[in-house]
ROGU-571951 format. One line per field, with one value per residue (C-alpha): residue in one letter; residue number from 0; x, y, z. Coordinates in pm, whole numbers, plus 50000, padded with zeros to 5 digits. Layout:
! residues N
rest [A|...]
nr [NUM|...]
xx [X|...]
yy [Y|...]
zz [Z|...]
//
This chain:
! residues 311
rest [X|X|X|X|X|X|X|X|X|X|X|X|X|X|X|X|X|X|X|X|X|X|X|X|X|X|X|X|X|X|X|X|X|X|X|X|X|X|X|X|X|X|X|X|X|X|X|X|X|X|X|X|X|X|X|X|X|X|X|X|X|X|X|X|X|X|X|X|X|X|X|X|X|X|X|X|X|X|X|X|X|X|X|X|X|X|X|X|X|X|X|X|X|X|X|X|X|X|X|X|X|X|X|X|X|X|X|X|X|X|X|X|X|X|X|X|X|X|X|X|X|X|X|X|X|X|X|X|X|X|X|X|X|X|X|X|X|X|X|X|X|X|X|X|X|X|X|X|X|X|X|X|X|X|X|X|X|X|X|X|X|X|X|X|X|X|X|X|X|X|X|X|X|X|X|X|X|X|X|X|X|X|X|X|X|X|X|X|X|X|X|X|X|X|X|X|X|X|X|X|X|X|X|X|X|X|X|X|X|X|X|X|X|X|X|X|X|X|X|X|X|X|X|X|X|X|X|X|X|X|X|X|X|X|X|X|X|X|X|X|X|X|X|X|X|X|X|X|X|X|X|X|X|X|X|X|X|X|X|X|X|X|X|X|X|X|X|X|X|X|X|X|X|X|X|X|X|X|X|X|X|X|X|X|X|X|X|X|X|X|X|X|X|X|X|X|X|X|X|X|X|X|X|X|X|X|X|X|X|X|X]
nr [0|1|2|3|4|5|6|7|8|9|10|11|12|13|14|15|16|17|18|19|20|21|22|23|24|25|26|27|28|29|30|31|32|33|34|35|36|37|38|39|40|41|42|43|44|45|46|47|48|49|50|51|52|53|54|55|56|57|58|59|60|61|62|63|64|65|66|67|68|69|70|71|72|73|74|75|76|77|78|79|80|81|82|83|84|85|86|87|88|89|90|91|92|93|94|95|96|97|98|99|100|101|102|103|104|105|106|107|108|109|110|111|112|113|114|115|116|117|118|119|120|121|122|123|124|125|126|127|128|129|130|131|132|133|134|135|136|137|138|139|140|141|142|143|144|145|146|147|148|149|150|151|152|153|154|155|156|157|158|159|160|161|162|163|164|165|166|167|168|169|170|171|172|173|174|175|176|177|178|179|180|181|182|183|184|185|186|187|188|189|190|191|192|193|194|195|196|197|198|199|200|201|202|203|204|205|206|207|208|209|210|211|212|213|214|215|216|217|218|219|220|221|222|223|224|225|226|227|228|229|230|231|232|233|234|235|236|237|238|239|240|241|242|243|244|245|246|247|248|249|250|251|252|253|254|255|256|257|258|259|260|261|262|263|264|265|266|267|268|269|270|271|272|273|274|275|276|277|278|279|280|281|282|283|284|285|286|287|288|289|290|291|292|293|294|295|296|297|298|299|300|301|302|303|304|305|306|307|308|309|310]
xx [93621|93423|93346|93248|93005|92864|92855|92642|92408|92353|92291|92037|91825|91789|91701|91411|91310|91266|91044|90849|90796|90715|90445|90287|90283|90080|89885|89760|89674|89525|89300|89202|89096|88852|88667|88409|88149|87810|87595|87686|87683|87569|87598|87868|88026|87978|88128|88443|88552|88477|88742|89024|88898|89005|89329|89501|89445|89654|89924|90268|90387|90512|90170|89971|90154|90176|89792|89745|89943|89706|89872|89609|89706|89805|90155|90236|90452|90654|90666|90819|91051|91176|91220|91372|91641|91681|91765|91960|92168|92104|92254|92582|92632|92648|92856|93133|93092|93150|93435|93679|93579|93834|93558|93607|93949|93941|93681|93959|94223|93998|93865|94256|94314|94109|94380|94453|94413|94013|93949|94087|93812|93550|93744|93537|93247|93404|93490|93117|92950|92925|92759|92545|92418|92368|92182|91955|91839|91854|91589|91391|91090|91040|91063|90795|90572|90567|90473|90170|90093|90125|89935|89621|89631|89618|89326|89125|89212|89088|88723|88696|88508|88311|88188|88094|87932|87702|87656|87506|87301|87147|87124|86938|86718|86571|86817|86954|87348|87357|87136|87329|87678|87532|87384|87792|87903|87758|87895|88261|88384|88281|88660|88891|89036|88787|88492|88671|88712|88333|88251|88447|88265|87942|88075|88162|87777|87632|87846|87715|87927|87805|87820|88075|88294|88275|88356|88717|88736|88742|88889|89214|89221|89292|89470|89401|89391|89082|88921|88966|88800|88505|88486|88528|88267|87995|88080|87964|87664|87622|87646|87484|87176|87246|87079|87349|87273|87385|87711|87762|87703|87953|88199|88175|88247|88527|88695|88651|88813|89109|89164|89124|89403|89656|89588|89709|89977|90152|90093|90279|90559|90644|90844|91107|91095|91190|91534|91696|91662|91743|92098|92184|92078|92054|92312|92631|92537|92538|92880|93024|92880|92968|93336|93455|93703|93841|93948|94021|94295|94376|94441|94629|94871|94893|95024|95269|95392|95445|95627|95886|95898|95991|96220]
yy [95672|95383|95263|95548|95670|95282|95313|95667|95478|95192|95484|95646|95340|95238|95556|95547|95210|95325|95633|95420|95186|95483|95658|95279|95319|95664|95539|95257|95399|95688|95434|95245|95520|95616|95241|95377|95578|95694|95662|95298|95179|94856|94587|94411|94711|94823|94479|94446|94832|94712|94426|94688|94927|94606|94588|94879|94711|94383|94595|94688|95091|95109|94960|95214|95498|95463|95394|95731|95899|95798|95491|95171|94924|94598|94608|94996|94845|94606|94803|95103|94922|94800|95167|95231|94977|95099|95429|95339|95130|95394|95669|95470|95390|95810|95875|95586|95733|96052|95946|95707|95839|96167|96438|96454|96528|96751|96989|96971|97122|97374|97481|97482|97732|98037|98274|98353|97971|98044|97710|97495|97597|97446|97112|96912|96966|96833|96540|96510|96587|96189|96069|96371|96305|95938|96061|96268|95973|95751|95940|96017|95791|95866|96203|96152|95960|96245|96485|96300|96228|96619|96716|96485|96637|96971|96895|96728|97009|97228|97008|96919|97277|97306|96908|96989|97323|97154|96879|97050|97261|96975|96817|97129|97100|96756|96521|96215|96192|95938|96080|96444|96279|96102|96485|96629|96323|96477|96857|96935|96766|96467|96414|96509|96275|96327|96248|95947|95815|95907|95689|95393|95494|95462|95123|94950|95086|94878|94596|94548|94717|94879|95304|95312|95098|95246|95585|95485|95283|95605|95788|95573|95557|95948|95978|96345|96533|96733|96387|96197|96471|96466|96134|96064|96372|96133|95845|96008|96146|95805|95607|95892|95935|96336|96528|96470|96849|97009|96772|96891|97253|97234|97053|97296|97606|97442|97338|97693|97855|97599|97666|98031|98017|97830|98102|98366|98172|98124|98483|98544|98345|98489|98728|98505|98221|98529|98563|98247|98293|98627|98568|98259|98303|98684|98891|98604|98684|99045|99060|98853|99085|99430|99270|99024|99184|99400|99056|98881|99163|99152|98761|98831|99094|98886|98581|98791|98921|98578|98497|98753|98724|98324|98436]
zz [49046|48903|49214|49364|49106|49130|49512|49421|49213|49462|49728|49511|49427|49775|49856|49565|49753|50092|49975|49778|50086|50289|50058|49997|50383|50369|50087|50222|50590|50406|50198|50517|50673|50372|50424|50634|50470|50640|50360|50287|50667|50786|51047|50795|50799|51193|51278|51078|51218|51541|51463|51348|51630|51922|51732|51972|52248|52125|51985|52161|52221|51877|51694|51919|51861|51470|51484|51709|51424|51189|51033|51101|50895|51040|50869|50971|51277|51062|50794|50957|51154|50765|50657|50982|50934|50523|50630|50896|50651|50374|50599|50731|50344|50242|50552|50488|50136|50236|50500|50246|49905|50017|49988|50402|50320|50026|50302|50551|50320|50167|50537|50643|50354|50540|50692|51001|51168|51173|50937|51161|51454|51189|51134|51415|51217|50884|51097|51266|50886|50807|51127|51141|50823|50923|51208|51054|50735|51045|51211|50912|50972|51320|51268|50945|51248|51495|51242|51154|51496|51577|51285|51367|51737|51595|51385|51638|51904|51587|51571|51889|52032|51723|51767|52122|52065|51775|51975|52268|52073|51843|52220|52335|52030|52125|51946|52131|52140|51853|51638|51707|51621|51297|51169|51261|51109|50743|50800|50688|50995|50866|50629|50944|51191|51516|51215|51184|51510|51588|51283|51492|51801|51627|51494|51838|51970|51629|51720|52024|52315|52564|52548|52827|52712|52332|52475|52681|52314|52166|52429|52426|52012|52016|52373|52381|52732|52616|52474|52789|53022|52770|52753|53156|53165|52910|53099|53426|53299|53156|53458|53706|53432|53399|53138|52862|52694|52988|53006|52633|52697|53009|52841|52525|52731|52954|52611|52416|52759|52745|52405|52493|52754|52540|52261|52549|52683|52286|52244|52602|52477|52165|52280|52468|52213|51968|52174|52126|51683|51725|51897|51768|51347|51315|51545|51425|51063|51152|51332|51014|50744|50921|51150|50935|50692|51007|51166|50864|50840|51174|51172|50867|51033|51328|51140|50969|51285|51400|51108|51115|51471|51458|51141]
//
């Protein structure tokens, strides 16, 4: 018993450590994603986010995707690998816990107990309840990553036909394309992540790279399907000379009507995505409340049939 509550103890500190790691993590990205600020810009400034900008391209699949998630810092790869392997070890510790301390077993006798032989249909997932739970700790930080990564997609799909819209009309108005994206760059948009990613786009043009080569830059830091069109659309206009307001006001409509069709096709889809909760979470819960206690007695008069019979 010692043991085992010192094994607990062990188990719950190094589960303290690797959340601590991993909201340093969030922290930290979070804090280096603040650095930029349009009131305080400069060429110091436009040159050293140019520098952490170029870092995607000399990072592997893993550095790229935690930076298209939203974690930039330099040590998000290595750092989440490290979490990785803590729960990893963290969540084989609980389930050998679980497995020798006799807790496994003391759920496989009390599941046993429930007449009528019904138990024992339930004892493969006593036995699978330690590696599941590995599994799932296991899987924790990737799991955390994708999240983040689908949330920032769902917030730039959000911006994205409002930036366009108020882009083409300041481009309508007379503004050029940079001076448009500096006035959006001081609305509301200006603390979500497609703001931020224009500020680096900004950045590379003050550095010194050339407009085309800024926009697959940015194009290929958010590696959105919408992004890349509007950005292979700019790039076009850029290279052909095209009016760029009319570019904007194209590109504005064709994204509104996307989003418009995805709208429909969720809507659409509702009903048969309903089906599969429905059967599997309501109607089992219903059959148990209202024909449980009719087979619970018939198990019960079938096993004493059996019993008198073998008597």
């Amino acid at each position: 018993m010692i043991h085992f509550t010192l094994a607990m103890f062990g188990l719950a500190g190094l589960l303290v450590a690797v959340v601590m790691a991993w909201r340093w993590l969030v922290l930290r990205s979070k804090s280096q994603q603040r650095w930029y600020e349009p009131s305080r810009q400069n060429s110091s400034d436009a040159a050293d986010s140019s520098l952490a900008a170029g870092e995607l391209d000399r990072r592997g699949a893993l550095g790229r995707w935690l930076y298209r998630a939203g974690f930039r810092n330099a040590s998000a790869a290595p750092l989440f690998l490290t979490v990785t392997l803590a729960c990893i070890g963290l969540g084989l510790a609980i389930a050998l816990v679980f497995t020798f301390s006799g807790l496994q077993s003391s759920m496989e006798q009390t599941i046993v107990l429930v007449p009528g032989g019904v138990g024992e249909t339930f004892l493969p997932v006593v036995w699978v309840a330690p590696w599941l739970i590995f599994v799932m700790i296991g899987c924790t930080p990737w799991l955390i990553v994708r999240r983040a990564r689908r949330q920032r997609v769902e917030q730039v799909e959000q911006d994205l036909p409002l930036a366009l819209e108020l882009l083409s009309t300041l481009s309508e108005a007379g503004l050029g394309f940079d001076a448009a994206m500096s006035k959006i760059l001081k609305t509301r948009l200006s603390s979500r992540p497609l703001a931020a990613d224009f500020q680096l786009f900004q950045a590379d043009l003050l550095a010194g790279r050339a407009r085309v080569e800024s926009l697959r830059r940015l194009s290929a830091r958010i590696d959105l399907p919408s992004v890349s069109i509007f950005v292979s659309a700019l790039v076009q206009a850029e290279q052909l000379g095209m009016g760029i307001a009319r570019v904007l006001r194209q590109q504005a409509d064709d994204v509104r009507g996307r989003r418009r069709e995805r709208a429909i096709a969720f809507a659409n889809s509702l009903a048969t995505k309903r089906v599969i909760p429905l059967v599997v979470c309501f109607l089992p819960g219903l059959f148990v409340w209202t024909l449980g206690p009719a087979f619970v007695q018939l198990f019960k008069m079938a096993e004493t049939f059996i019993q008198v019979r073998n008597f």
